[in-house]
C-alpha positions in Angstrom: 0.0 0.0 0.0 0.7 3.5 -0.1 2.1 4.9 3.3 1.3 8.7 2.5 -1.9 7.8 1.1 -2.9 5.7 5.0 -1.5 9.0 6.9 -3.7 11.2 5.0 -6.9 9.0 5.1 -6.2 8.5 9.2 -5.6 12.3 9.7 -8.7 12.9 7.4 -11.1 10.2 9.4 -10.2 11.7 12.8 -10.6 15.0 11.6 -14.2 14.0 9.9 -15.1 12.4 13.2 -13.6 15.4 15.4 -11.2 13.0 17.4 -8.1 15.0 19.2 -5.5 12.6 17.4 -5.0 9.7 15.7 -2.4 7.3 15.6 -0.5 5.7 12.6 2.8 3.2 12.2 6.2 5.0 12.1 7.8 6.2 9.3 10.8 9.3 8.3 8.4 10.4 5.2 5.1 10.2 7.5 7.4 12.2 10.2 8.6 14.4 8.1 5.4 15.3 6.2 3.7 15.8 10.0 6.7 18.2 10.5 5.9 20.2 7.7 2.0 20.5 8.8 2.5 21.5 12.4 5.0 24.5 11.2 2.3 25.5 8.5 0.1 25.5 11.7 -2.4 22.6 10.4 -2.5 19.9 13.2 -1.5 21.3 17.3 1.7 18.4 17.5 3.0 15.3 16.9 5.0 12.6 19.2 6.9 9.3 18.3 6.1 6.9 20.3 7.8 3.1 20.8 5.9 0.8 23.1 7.5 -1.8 25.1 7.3 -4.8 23.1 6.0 -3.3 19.9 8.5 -4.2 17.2 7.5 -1.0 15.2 6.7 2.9 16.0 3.5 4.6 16.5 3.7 8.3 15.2 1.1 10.1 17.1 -1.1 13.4 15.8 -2.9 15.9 17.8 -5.2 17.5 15.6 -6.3 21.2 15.7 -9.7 22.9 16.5 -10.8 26.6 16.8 -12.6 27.5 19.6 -16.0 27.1 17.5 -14.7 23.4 16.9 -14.0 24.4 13.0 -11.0 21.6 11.8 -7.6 23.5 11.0 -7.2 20.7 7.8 -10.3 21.1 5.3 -9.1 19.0 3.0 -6.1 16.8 2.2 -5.0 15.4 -1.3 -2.8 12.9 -2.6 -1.3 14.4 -5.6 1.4 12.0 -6.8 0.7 8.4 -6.5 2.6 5.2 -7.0 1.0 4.6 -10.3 1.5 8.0 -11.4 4.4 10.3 -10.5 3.9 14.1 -10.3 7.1 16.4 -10.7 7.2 19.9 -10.5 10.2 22.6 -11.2 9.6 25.3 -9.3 8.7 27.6 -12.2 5.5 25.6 -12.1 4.9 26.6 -7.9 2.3 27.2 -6.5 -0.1 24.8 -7.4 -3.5 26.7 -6.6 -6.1 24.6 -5.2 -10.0 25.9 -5.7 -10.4 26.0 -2.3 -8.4 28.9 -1.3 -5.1 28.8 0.5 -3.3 25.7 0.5 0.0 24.2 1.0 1.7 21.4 -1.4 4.3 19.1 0.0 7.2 18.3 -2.0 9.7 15.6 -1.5 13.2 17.5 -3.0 16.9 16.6 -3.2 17.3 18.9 -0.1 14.4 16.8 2.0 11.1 17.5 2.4 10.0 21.0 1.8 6.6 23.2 1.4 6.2 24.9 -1.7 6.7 28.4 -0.6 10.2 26.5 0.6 10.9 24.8 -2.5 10.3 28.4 -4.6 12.6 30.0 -2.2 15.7 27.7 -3.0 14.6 27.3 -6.2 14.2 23.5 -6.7 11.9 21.5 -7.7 10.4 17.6 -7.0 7.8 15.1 -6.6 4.4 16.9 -5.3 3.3 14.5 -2.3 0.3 15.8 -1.0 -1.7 19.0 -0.8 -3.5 20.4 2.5 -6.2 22.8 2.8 
């Protein structure tokens, strides 16, 4: 299966359901990506966690809520997909969403990075996901 795709379905089923995190195995992209989203201010933290007797991690995600219980995350999109790669220099950045403001997730030769990132150091790569 498709590790991004799994962290983006749990975050969006907890958020659908207005749970105050969700759980999902370990992983550096998964980490990495839930980096990204709590410094774009989308979910309130994150923790790795390694249970006694667990052979893998659990990467933990407190989700965010306004005060009026509105989600932080609208939406979340999987943009490139094991069956169909999706590169991007960053002449073609930002990738607008219909929804209003967004933020698109690239994995780069210099790591993981948010567009606005990417546009700054002027590189390009594969567009992961796209939150909204």
């Amino acid at each position: 299966m498709d590790p991004i795709a799994d962290l983006l379905t749990g975050i969006r089923n907890a958020n659908s359901r207005m749970k105050d995190r969700v759980d999902v195995p370990y992983s550096k992209i998964k980490f990495e990506i839930v980096k990204l989203l709590k410094d774009e201010g989308f979910i309130a933290n994150y923790k790795s966690l390694y249970p006694a007797g667990v052979k893998y991690g659990i990467l933990r995600v407190f989700l965010k809520y306004s005060p009026t219980k509105e989600a932080a995350i609208r939406g979340l999109k999987r943009v490139s997909k094991p069956g169909l790669r999706v590169y991007r220099s960053y002449r073609q950045l930002p990738m607008r969403n219909p929804n209003g403001m967004s933020v698109s997730i690239l994995s780069t030769p210099q790591g993981f990075l948010t567009e606005r990132q990417a546009i700054e150091k002027k590189i390009g790569g594969e567009v992961l996901c796209q939150v909204w």
